[in-house]
N, C-alpha and C positions, 0 to 999 in steps of 0.2 A: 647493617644491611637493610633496604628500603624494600615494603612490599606495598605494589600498587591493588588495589584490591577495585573490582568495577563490577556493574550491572546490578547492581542490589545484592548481590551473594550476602547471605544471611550473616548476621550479626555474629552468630557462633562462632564463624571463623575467624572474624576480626577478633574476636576475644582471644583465640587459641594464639593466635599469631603476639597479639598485645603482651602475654604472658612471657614472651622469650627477650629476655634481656637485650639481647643485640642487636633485636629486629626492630626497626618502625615501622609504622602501617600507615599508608594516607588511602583513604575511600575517596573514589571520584566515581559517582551514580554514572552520570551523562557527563560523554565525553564526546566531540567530533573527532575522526580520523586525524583532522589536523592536530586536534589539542592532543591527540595522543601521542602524535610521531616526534610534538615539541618536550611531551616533557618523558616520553619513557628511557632516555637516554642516562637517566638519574637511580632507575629502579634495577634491585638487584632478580626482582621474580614480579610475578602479574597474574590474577588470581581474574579469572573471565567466568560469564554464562554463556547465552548465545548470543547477545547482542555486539560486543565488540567483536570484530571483525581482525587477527593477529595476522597478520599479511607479512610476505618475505619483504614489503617497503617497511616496516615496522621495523622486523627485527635488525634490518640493515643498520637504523638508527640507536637499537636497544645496544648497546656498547655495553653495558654491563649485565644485560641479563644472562643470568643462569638456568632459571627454567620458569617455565608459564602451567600454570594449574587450571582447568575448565572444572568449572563446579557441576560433575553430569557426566553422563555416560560418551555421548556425541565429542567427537572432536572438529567438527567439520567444519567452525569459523574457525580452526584454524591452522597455518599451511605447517603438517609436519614435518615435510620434506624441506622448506627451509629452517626449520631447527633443527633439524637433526644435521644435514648442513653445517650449520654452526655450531654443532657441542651445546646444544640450550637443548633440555629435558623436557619432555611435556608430559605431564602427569592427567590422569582424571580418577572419577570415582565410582567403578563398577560393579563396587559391592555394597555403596550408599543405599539402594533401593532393593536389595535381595529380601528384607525381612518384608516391604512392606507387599512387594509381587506374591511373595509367599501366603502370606497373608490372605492376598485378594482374591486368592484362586480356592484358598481355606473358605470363605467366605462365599464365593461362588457356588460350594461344592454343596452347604450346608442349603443354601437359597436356593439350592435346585433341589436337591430333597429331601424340602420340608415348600415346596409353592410360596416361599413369601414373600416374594415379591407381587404375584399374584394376588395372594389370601389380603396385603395392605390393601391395595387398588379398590375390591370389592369393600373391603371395609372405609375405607374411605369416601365408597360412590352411598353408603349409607345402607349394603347389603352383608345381612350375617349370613353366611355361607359355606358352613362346616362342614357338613358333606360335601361338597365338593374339593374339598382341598388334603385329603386322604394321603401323607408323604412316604418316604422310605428310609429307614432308618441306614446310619453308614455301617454301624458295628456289623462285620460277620462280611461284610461285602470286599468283595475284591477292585482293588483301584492298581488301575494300567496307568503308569508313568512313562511318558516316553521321552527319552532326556533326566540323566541323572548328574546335570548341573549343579550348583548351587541353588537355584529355586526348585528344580524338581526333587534334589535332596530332600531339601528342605520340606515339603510337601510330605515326601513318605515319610521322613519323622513323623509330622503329624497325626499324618492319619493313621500311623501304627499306635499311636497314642489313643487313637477312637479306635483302637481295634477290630482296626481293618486290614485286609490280607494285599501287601502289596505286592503286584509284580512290574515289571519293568524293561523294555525298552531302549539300550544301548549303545550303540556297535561299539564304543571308544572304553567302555568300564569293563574291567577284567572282570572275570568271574569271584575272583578270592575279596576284592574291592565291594563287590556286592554282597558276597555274602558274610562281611563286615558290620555291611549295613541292614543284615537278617533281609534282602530284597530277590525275588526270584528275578534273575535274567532270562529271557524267551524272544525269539523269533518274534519280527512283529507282529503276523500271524496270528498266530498263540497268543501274545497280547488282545488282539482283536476279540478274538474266538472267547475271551475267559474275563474277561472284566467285564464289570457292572457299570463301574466309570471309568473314565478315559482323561487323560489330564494331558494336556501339551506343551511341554518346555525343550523347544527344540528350535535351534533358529531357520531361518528360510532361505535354504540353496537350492538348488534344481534336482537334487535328492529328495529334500521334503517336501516341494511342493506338491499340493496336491494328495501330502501322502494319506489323508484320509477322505478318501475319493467313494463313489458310489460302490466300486466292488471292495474295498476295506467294509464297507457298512454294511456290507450284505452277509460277511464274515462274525461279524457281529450277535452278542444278543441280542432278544426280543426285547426293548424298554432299557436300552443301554442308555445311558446320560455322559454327555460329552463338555468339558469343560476346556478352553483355550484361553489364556492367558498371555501367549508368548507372541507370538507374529500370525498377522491376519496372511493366509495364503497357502496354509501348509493345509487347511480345511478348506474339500472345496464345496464354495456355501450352497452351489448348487444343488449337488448330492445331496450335502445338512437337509435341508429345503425337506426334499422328495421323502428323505428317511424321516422328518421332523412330521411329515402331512400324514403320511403312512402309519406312523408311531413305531416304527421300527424302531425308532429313535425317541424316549419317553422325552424327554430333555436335553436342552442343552445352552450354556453362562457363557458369555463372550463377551470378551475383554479389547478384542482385536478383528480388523476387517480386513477384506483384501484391499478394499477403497476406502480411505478413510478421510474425513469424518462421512459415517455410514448414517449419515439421514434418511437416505432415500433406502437401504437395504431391506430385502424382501423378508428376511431372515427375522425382522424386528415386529412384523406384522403380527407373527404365530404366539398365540398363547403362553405355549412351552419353551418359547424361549425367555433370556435373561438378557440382558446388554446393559453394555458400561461402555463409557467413552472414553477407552484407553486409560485407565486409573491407575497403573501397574504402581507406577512412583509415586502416585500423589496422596500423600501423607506429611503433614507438618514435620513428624520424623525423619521420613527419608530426605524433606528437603532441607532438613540442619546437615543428618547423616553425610551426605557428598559434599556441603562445605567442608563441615571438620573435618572429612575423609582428606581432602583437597588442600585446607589449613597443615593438615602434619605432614602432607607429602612435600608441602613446601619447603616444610623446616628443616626436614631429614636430608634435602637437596640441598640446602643452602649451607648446613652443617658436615654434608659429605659422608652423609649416613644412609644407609640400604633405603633406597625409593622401592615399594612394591608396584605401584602402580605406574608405571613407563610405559608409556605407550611407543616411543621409538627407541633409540638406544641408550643404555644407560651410561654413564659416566664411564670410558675407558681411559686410561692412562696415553697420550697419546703416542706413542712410540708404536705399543699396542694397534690403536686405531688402525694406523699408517698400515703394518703389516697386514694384516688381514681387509681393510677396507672393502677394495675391490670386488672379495667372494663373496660379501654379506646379501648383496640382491643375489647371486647365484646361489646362497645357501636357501634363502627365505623362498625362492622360486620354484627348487627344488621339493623343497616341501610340500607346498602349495601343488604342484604338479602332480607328485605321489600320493597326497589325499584323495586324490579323483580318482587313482586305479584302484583303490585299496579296495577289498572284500573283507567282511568278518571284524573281529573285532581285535584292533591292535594291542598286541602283548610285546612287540619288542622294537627298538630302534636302532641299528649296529651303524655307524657312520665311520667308513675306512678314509684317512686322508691321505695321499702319494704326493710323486712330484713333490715342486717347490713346498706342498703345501704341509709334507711334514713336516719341516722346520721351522713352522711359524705357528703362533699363540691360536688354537684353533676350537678353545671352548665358547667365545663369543657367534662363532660359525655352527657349530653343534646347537644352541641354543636357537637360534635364526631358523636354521634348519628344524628344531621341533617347534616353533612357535610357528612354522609354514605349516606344516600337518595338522597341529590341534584348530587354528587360528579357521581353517578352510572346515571344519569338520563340527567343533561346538559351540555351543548356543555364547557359553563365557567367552569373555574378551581375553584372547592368551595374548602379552607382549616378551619384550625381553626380558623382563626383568620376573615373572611369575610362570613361563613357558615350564620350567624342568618343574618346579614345586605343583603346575597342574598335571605334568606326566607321570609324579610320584603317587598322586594321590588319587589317580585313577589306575593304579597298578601295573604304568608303563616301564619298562626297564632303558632305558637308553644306554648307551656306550659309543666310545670314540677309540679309533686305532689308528697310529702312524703307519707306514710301509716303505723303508724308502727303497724303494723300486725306481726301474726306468719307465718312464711311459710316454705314450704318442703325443704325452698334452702335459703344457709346463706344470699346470696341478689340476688333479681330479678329484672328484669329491663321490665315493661310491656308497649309497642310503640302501638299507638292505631292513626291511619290516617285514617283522612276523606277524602274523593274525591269527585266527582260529581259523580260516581259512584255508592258510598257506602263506607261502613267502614270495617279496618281491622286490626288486633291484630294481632301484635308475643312477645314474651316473651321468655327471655334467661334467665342463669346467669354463673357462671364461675364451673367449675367442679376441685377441688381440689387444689382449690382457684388460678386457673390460664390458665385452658382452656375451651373456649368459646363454649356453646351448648344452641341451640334448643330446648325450654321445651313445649311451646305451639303455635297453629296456630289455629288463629279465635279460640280458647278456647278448644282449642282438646288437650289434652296432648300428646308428643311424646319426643324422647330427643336422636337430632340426632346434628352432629358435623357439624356447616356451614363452609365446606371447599369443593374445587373442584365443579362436578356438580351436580346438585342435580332435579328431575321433586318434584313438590308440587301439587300432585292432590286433588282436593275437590271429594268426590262423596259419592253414598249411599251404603248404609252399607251392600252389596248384594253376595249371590257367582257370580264367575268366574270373576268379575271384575279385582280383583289383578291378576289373570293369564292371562285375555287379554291382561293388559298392560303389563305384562311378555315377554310375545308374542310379541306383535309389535316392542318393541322396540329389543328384542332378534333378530329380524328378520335382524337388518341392524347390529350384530355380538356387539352388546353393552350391557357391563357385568353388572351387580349390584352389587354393591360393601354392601349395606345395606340398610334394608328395616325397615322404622318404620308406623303403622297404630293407630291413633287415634281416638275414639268413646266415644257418649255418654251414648249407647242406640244401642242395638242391632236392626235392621233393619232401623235405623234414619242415618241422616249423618255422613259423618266421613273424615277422609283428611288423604291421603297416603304421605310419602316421602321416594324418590328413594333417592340413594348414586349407581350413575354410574360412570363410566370410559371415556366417550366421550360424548360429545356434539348429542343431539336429533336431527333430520334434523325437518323442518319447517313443512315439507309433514307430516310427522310422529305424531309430536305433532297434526294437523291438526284432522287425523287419529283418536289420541287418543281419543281426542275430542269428538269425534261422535259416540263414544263407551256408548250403551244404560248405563243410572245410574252415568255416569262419569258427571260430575256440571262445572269444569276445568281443564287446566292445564297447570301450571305456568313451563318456565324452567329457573333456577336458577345459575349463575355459581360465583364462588370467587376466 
């Protein structure tokens, strides 16, 4: 079997690959478009960084490939929907750079208190300045994790090692998962309220944006120090600023901006602060780490051995394939849908399948389905092939059940998640045997198309309700594209869903909220 290996991807994994008897390796640094579509018709796999460009004209011509490996986290040179398309694998390496992020935010935490970045500079300008650089030790201090990923893990190891008191920050880690990890689970809140430091490994959705905003920091200690590591934007640098001038905020190490490269950011001006130009990965380490990582996903592909890291579907038997095909975008949508209503922190996953869809091979459709939930919600990269091994290990339970019942739709698919919060149902199935809709919410029937953005209001069965929300959001010039209302019972509950044109503002949804008879409201986007 022939592996083309491109862009300089590190020597290490030409070696791993060189080790396997049945593989050859040919390295082409620099290649044009052309020269690639002439000779990949020869290669069994394709080992990229960011520079080659794997285009559905590519794999048209790749006649043997089985799967293609991106040396790095990003897939985005290349098209995964025509591989997956064609049964070709595409692999990356998302746990390549876990030790060195980990690391950097360790490093961060230590440089914030103890001034040394500071304390060099002075000593550098030719000033000894020892009073002034007066630190704080970490032992005995309380460190707020928010995000218990694999780097934020990773982090409360450590610093429980400096004996320090961690607490943490979750909505997706079960309780019994954390306290595993000897880590108190709290209310963000109470995270805010009780740490000393503040660490952030959490990715950036329209739930975290912003989540540490001027009134988070006013929650806050006196002389808290804040460390970001993970995505510029979930801090808004504004607030940092005002609480950084103030010293509400003694310090704080930043690894990430909401604009990046942050030359010009105001945040880099201040004393107390620290910055780094995006470093997370960059270590000689981590960048052998995601070749080799990349090198043995190759192998395991081409020898027809469990790939962990798939980023689209993995290897199904195609008979397999055939049956189930169709629901896979309606399972993964499904998912993705139900992360946005969720509250509290998910403990259970029940997925009922009916209709046609008892009869057919339906744990690759369970799998889609929680890799839509986690995929929408954490900072790790969930796909198919790691989706259930991330739900076990954050104390999820999932389960699947046939039923074969009659029902109004040739096959339904009914997601039923527990949280700490409570429980909640949605139910799809395919519309014309191939596109994905919206049948039911919490048991209401309605049958709207989960695409774009969508509000999901719960409320009571009342006039003027549908026309306030009309109103408020009319008010900031945003259209409705389609309105569906579901009911049991005329003045009982019932649950509205918009089809708008633009994104809700936070204020607004807020707003809604507080509109007498309104129960919630969820904003949705795909």
């Amino acid at each position: 079997m022939k592996v083309l290996v491109t862009d300089n991807v590190s020597q290490s994994a030409v070696d791993v690959l060189q080790r396997e008897p049945d593989i050859a390796v040919e390295v082409r640094n620099k290649m044009t478009p052309e020269e690639l579509l002439e000779i990949i018709p020869q290669f069994d796999a394709l080992i990229v960084r960011s520079a080659t460009k794997v285009t559905r004209e590519v794999m048209d011509a790749a006649e043997n490939l089985k799967v293609i490996g991106r040396a790095g986290v990003g897939v985005d040179n290349i098209d995964v929907n025509a591989a997956t398309e064609r049964g070709i694998i595409v692999v990356n390496a998302p746990e390549g750079n876990t030790n060195a992020a980990t690391e950097l935010t360790m490093a961060h935490m230590l440089a914030l208190s103890r001034n040394l970045p500071q304390a060099d500079a002075k000593m550098k300008a030719g000033i000894w300045d020892k009073k002034a650089f007066v630190g704080v030790e970490l032992r005995n201090k309380t460190l707020g994790v928010l995000g218990l990923g694999r780097i934020g893990s990773g982090v409360a190891k450590r610093a429980q090692a400096m004996e320090m008191n961690v607490i943490a920050y979750d909505p997706f880690l079960t309780e019994d998962r954390a306290h595993e990890m000897n880590i108190t689970l709290l209310p963000l809140d109470d995270v805010f309220r009780q740490a000393d430091f503040i660490t952030v490994h959490m990715p950036l959705t329209k739930e975290t944006k912003y989540m540490i905003d001027a009134r988070a920091i006013g929650l806050m200690k006196e002389g808290v120090r804040i460390i970001n590591c993970a995505r510029g934007g979930i801090i808004d640098e504004a607030a940092l600023y005002e609480g950084l001038v103030s010293g509400k905020v003694a310090g704080a190490a930043l690894d990430v901006f909401e604009s990046e490269p942050a030359v010009d950011c105001p945040l880099l001006k201040l004393p107390n602060v620290i910055g780094t130009p995006h470093l997370g990965a960059s270590t000689r380490e981590a960048q052998v780490g995601v070749a080799v990582d990349v090198a043995e996903e190759i192998i395991a592909a081409l020898h027809n051995e469990i790939v962990k890291n798939a980023v689209n579907i993995p290897s199904l038997k195609p008979d397999i394939l055939r049956a189930i095909q169709s629901y896979l975008p309606l399972a993964e949508v499904l998912g993705k849908f139900h992360a946005q209503l969720l509250n509290g922190r998910v403990q259970k996953i029940a997925v009922t399948y009916s209709g046609e869809l008892a009869a057919k091979p339906v744990a690759p459709l369970t799998t889609a389905l929680v890799k839509g939930i986690l995929d929408t919600i954490l900072q790790e990269r969930v796909n198919f092939v790691n989706a259930m091994v991330v739900a076990k290990n954050r104390g999820i339970q999932v389960s699947e059940t046939k039923v074969e019942r009659e029902e109004d739709y040739a096959g339904l698919m009914t997601v039923k998640v527990v949280s700490s919060a409570g429980e909640s149902e949605l139910a799809g199935t395919l519309s014309q045997g191939k596109f994905p809709r919206v049948v039911a919410i919490d048991g209401y029937r309605v049958d709207t198309v989960p695409e774009g953005h969508m509000l999901v209001v719960p409320h009571y069965d009342r006039p003027r309700i549908i026309g306030s929300v009309g109103m408020l959001i009319g008010a900031h010039d945003i259209n409705i594209a389609a309105m569906q209302v579901g009911r049991k019972e005329v003045g009982g509950k019932a649950v509205m869903v918009l089809t708008i044109d633009s994104l809700v503002p936070a204020a607004t949804l807020e707003e809604l909220g507080q509109v007498d008879g309104i129960l919630d409201v969820k904003m949705v986007s795909l």
